[in-house]
MOPAC internal coordinates of N, CA, C and O (Angstrom, degrees):
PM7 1SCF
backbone

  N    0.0000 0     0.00 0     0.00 0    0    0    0
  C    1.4495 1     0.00 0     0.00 0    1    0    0
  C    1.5276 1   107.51 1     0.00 0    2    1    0
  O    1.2310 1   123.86 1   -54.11 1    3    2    1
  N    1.2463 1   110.20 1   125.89 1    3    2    1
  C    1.7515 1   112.89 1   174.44 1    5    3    2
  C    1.5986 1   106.92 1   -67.88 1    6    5    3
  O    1.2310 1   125.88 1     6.34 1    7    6    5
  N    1.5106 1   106.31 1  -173.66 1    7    6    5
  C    1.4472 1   123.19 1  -151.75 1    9    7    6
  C    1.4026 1    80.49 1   -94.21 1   10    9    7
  O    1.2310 1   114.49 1   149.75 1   11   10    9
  N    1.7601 1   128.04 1   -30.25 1   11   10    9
  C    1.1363 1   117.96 1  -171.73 1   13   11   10
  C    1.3481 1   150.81 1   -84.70 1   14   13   11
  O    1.2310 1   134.68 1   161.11 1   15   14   13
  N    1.8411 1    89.22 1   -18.89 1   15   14   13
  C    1.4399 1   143.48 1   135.76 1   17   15   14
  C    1.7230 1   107.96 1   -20.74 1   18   17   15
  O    1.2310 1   137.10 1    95.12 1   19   18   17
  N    1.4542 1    84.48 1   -84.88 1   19   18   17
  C    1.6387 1    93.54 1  -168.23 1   21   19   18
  C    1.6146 1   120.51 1   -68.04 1   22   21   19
  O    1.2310 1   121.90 1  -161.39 1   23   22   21
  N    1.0227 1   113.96 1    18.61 1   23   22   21
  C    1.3542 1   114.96 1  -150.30 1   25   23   22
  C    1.9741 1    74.14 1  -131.67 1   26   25   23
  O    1.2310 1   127.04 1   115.65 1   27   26   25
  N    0.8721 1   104.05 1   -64.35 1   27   26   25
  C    1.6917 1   105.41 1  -174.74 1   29   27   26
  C    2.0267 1   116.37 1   -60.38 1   30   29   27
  O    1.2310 1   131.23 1   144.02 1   31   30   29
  N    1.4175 1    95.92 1   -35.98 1   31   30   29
  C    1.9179 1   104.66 1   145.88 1   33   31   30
  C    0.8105 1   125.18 1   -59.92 1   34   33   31
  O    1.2310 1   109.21 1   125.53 1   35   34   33
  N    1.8591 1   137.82 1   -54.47 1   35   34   33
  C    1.2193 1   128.29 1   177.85 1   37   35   34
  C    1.8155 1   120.20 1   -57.19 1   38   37   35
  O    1.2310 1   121.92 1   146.34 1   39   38   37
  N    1.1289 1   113.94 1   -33.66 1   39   38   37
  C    1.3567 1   146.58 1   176.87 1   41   39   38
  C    1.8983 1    93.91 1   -52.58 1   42   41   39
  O    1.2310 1   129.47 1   105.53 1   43   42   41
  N    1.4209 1    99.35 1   -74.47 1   43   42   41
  C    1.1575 1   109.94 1  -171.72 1   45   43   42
  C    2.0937 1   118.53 1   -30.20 1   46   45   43
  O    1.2310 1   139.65 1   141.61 1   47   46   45
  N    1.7759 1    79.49 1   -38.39 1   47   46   45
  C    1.4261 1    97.13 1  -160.78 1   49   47   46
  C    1.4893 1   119.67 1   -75.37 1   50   49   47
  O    1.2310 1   127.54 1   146.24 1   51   50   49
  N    1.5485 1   103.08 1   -33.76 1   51   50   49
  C    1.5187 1   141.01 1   156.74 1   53   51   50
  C    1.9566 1    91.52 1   -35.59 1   54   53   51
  O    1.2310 1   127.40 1    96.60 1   55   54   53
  N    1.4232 1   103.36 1   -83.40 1   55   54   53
  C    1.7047 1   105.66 1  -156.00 1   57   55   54
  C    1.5586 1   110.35 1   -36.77 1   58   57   55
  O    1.2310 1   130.62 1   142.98 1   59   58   57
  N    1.7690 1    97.12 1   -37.02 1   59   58   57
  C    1.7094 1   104.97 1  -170.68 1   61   59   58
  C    1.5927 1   115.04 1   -61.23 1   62   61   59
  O    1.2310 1   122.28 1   137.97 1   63   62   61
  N    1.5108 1   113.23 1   -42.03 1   63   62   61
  C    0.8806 1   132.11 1  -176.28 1   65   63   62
  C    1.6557 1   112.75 1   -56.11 1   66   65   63
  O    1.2310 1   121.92 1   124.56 1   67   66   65
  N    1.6909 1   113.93 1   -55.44 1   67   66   65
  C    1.1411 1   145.58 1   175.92 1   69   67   66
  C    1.5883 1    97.58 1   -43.62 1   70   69   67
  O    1.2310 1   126.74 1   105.87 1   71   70   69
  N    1.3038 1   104.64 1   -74.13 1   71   70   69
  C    1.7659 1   119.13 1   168.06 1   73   71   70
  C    1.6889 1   125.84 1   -18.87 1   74   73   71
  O    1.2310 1   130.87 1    98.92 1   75   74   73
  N    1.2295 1    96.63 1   -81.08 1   75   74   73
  C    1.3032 1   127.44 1   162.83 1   77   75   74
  C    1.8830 1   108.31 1   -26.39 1   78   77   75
  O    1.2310 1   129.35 1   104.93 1   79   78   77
  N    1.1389 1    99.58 1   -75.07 1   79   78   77
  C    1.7344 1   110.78 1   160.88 1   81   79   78
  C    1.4036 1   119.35 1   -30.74 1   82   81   79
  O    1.2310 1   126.94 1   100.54 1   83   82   81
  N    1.2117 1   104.25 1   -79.46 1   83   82   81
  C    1.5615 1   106.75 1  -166.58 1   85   83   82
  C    2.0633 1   106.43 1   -64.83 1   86   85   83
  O    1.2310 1   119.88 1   147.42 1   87   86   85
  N    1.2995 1   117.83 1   -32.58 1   87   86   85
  C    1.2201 1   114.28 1   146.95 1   89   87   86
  C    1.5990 1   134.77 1    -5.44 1   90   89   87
  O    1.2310 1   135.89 1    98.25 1   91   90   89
  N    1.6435 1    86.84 1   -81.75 1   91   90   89
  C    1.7755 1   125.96 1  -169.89 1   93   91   90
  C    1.6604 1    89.92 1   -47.72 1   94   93   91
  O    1.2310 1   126.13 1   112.28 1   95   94   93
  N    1.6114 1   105.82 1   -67.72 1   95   94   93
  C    1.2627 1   131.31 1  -178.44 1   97   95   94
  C    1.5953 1    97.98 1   -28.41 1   98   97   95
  O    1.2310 1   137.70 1   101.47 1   99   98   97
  N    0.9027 1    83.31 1   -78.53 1   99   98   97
  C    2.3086 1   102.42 1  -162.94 1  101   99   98
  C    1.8457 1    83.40 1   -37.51 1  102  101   99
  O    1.2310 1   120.04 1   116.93 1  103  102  101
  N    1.2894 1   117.53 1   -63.07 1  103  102  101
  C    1.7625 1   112.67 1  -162.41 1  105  103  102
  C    1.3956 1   105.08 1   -57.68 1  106  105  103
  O    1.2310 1   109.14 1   145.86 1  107  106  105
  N    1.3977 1   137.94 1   -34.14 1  107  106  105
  C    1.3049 1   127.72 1   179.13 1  109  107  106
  C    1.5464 1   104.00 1   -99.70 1  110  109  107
  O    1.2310 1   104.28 1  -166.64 1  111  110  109
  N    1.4230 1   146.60 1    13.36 1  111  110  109
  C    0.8906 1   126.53 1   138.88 1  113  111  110
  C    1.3158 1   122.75 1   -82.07 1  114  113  111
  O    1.2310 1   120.50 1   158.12 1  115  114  113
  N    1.3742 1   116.64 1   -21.88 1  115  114  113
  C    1.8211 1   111.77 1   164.54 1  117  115  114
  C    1.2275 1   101.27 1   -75.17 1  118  117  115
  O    1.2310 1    99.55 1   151.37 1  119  118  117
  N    1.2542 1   154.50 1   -28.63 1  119  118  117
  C    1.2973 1   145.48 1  -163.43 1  121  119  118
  C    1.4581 1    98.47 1   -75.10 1  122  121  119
  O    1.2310 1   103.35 1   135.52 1  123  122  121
  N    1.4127 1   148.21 1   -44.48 1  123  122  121
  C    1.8168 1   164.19 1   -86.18 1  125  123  122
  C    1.9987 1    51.83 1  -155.48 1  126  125  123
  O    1.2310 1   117.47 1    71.84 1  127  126  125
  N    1.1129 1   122.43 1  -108.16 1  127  126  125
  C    1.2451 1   115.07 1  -143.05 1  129  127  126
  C    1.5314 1   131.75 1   -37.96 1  130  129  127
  O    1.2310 1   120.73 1   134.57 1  131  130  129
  N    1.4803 1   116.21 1   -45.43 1  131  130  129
  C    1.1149 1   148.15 1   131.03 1  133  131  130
  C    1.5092 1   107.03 1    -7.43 1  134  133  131
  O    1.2310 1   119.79 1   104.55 1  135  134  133
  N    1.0680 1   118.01 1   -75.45 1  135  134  133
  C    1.6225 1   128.95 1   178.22 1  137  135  134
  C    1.5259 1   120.09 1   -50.76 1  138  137  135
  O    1.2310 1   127.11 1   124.18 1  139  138  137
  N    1.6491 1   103.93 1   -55.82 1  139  138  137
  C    1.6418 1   103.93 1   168.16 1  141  139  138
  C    1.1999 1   137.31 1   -63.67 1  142  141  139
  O    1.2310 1   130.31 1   153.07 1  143  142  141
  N    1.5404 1    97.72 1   -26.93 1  143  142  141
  C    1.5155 1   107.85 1   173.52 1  145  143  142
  C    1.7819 1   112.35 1   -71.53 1  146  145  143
  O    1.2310 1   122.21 1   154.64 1  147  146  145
  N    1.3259 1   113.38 1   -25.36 1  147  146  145
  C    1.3148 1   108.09 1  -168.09 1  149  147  146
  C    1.7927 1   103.29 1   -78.98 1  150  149  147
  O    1.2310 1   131.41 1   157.48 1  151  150  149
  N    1.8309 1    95.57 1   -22.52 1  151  150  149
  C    1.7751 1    98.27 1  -179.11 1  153  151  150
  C    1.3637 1    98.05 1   -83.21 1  154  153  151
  O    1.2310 1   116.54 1  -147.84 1  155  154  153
  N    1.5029 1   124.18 1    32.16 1  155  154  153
  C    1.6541 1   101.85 1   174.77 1  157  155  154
  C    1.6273 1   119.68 1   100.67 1  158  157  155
  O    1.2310 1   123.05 1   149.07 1  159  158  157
  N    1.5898 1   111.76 1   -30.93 1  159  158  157
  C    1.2522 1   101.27 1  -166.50 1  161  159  158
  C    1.8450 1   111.11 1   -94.35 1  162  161  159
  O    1.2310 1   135.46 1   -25.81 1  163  162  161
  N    1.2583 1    87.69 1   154.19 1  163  162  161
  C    1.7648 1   106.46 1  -162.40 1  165  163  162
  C    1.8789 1    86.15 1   -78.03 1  166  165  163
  O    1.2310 1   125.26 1   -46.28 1  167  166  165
  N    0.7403 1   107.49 1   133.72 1  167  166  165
  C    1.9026 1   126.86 1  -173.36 1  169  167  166
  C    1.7148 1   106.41 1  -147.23 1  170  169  167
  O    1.2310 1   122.30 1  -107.60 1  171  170  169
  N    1.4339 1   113.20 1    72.40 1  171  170  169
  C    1.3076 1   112.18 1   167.27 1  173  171  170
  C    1.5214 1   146.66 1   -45.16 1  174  173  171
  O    1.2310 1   115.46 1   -91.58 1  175  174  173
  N    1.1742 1   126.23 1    88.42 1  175  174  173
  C    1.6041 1   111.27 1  -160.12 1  177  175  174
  C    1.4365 1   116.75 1   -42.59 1  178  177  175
  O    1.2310 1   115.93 1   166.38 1  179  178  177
  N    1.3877 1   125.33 1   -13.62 1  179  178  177
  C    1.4384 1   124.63 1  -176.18 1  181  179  178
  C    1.7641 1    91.92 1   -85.85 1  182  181  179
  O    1.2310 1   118.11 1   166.84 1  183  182  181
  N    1.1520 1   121.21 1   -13.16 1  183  182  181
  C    1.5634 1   103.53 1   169.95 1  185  183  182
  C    1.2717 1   101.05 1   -97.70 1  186  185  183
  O    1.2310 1   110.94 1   167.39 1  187  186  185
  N    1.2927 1   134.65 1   -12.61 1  187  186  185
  C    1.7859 1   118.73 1  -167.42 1  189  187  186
  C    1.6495 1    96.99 1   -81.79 1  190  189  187
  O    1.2310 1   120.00 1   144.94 1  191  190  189
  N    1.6544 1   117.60 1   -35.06 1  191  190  189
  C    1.2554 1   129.32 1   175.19 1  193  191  190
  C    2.1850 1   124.23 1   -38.17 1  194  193  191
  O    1.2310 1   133.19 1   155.01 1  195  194  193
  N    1.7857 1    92.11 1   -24.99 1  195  194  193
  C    1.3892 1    94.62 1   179.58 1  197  195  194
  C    1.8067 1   100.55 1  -114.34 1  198  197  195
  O    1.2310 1   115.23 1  -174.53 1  199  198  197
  N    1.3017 1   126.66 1     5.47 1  199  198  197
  C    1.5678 1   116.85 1   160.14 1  201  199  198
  C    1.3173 1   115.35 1   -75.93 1  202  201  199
  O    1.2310 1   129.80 1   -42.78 1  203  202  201
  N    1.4087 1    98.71 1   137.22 1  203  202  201
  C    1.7070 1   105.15 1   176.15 1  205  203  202
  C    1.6807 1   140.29 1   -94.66 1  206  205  203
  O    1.2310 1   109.55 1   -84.20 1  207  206  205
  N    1.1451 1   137.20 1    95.80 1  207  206  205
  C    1.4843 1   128.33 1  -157.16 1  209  207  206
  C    1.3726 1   112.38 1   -63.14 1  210  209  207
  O    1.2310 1   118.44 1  -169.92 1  211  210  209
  N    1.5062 1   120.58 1    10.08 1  211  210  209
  C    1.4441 1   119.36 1  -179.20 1  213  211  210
  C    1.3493 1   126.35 1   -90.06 1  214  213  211
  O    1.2310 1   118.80 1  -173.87 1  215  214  213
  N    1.2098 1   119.90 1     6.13 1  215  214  213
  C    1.6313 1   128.72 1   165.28 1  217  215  214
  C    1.3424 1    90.29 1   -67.48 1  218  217  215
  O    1.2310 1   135.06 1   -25.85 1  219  218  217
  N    1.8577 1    88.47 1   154.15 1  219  218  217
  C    1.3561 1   109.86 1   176.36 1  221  219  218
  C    1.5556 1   108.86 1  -168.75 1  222  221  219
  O    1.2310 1   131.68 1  -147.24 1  223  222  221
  N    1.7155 1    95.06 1    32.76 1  223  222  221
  C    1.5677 1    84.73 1   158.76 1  225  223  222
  C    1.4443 1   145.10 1   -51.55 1  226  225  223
  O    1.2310 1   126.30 1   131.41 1  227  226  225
  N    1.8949 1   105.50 1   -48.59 1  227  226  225
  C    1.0026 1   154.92 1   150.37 1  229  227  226
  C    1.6231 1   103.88 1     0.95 1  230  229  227
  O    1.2310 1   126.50 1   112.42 1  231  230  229
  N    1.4412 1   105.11 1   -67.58 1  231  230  229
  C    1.2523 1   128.51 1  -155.11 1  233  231  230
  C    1.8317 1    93.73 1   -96.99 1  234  233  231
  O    1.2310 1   136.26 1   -44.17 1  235  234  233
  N    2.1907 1    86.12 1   135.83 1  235  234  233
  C    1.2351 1    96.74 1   163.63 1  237  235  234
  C    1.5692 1   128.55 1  -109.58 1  238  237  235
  O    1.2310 1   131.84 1   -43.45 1  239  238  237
  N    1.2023 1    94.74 1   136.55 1  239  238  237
  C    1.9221 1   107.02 1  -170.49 1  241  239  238
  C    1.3712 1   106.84 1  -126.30 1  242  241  239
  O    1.2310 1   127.33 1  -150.23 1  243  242  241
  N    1.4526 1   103.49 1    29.77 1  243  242  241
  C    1.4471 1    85.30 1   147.28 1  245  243  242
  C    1.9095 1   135.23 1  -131.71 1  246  245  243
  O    1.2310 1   133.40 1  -150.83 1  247  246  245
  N    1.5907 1    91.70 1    29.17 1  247  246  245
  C    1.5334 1   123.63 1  -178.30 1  249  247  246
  C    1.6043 1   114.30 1    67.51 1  250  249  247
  O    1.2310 1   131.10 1  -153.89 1  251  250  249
  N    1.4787 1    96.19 1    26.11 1  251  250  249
  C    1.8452 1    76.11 1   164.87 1  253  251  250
  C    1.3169 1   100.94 1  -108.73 1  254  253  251
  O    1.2310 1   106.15 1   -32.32 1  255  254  253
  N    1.2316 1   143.32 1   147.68 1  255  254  253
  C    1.3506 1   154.98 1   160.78 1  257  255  254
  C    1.4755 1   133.54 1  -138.42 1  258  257  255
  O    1.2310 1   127.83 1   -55.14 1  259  258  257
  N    1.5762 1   102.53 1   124.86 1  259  258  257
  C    1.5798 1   108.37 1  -173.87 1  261  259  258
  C    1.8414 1   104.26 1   -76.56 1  262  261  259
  O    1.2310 1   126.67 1   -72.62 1  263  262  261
  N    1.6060 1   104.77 1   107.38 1  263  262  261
  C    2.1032 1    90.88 1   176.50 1  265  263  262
  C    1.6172 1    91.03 1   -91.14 1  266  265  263
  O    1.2310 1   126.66 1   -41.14 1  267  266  265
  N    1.3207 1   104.80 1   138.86 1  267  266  265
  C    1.4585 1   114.52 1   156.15 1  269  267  266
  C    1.6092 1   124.67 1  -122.56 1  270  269  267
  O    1.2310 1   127.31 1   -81.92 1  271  270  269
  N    1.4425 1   103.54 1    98.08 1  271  270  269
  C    1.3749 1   124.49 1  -169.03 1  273  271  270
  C    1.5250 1   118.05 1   -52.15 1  274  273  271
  O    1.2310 1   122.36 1   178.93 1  275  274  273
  N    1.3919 1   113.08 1    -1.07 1  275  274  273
  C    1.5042 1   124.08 1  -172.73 1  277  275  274
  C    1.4782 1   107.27 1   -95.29 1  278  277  275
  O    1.2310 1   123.93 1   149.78 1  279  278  277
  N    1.1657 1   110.07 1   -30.22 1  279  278  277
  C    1.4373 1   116.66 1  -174.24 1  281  279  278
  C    1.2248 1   130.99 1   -77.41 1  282  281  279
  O    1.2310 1   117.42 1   -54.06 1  283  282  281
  N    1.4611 1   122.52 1   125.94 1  283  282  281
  C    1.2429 1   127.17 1  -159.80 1  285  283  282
  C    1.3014 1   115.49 1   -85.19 1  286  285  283
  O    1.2310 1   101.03 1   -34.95 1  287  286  285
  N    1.7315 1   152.11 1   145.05 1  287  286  285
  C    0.8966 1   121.49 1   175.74 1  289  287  286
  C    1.9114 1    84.67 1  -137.69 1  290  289  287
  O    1.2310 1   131.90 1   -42.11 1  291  290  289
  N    1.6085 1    94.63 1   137.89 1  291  290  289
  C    1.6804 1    91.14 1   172.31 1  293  291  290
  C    1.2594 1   117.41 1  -102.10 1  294  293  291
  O    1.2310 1   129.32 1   -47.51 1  295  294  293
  N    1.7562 1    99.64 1   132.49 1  295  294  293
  C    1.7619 1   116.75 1   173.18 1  297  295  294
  C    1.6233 1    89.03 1    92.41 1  298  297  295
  O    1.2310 1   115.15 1   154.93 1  299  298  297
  N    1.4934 1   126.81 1   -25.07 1  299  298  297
  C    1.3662 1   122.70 1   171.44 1  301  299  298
  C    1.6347 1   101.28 1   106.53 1  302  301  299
  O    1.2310 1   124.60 1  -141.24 1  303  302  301
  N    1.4625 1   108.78 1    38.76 1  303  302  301
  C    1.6177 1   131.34 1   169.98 1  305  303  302
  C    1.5439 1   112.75 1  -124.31 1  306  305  303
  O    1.2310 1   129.68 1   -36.22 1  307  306  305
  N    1.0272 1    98.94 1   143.78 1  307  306  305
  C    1.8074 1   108.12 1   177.50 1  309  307  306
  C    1.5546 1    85.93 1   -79.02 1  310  309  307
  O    1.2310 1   131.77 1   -20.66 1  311  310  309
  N    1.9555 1    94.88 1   159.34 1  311  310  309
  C    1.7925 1   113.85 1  -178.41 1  313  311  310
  C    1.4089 1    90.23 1   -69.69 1  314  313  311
  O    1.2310 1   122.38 1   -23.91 1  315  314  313
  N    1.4244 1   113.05 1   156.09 1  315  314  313
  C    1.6860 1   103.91 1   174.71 1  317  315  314
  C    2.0023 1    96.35 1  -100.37 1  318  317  315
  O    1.2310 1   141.39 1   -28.01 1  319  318  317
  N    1.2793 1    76.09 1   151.99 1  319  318  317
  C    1.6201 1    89.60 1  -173.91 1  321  319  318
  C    1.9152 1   115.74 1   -52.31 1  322  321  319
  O    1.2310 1   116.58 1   -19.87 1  323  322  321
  N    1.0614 1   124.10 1   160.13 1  323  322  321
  C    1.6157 1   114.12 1   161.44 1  325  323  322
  C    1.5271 1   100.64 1  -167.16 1  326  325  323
  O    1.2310 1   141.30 1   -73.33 1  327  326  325
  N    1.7592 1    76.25 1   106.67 1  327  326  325
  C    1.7433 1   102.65 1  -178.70 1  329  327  326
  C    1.6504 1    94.32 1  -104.94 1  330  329  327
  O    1.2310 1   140.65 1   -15.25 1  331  330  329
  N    1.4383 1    77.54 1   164.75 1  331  330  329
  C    1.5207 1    81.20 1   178.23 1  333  331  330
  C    1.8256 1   130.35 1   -68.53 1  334  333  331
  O    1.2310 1   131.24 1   161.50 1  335  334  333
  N    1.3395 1    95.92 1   -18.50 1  335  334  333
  C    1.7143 1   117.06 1  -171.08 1  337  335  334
  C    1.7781 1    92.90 1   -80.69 1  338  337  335
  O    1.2310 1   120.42 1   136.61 1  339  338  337
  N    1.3671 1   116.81 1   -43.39 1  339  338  337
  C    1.8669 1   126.12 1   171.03 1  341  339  338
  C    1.7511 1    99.19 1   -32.77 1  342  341  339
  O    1.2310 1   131.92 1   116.37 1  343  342  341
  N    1.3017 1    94.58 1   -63.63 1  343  342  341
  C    1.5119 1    95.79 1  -161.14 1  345  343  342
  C    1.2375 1   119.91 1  -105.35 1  346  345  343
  O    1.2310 1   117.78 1  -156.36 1  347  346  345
  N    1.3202 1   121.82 1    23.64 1  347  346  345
  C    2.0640 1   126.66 1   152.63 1  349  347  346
  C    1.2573 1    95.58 1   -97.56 1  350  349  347
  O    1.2310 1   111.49 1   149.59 1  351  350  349
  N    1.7973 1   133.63 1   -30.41 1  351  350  349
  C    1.4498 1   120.75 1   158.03 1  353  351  350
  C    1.7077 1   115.17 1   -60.16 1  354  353  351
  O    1.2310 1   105.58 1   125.13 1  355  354  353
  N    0.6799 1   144.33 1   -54.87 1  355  354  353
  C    1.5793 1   140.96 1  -154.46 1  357  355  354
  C    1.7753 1    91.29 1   -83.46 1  358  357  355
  O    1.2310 1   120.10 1   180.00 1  359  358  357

């Protein structure tokens, strides 16, 4: 395999990864929306239209990870957070 090869695979592997992310993102930002609206709050789709699923602070990439086997997650989703700064934005 050339240098140019591997370089255009690693790449490859990057987009999936990249993919994958902004995905995850998009499903728990409809879920966060989904959720507020059911508590009442007015969540305009012409504003969900300018949030972006491409953050990825959140997310760790650099393979260390704490699993904690105790923790429950429902439907197989983490609880979504609700800080106080979440909800004077929404």
């Amino acid at each position: 395999m050339s240098a140019d090869d591997s370089q255009a695979f690693r790449a490859s592997g990057l987009n999936l990864v990249v993919s994958a992310i902004v995905y995850w993102n998009t499903v728990y930002l409809s879920r966060a929306a989904a959720h507020l609206r059911q508590q009442g709050r007015n969540i305009p789709n012409e504003l969900l239209k300018h949030v972006s699923p491409l953050s990825w602070e959140h997310r760790n990439l650099t393979g260390i990870y704490s699993w904690d086997a105790e923790q429950q997650m429902t439907d197989g989703f983490r609880p979504l957070r609700r800080t106080g700064r979440m909800l004077r934005a929404a």
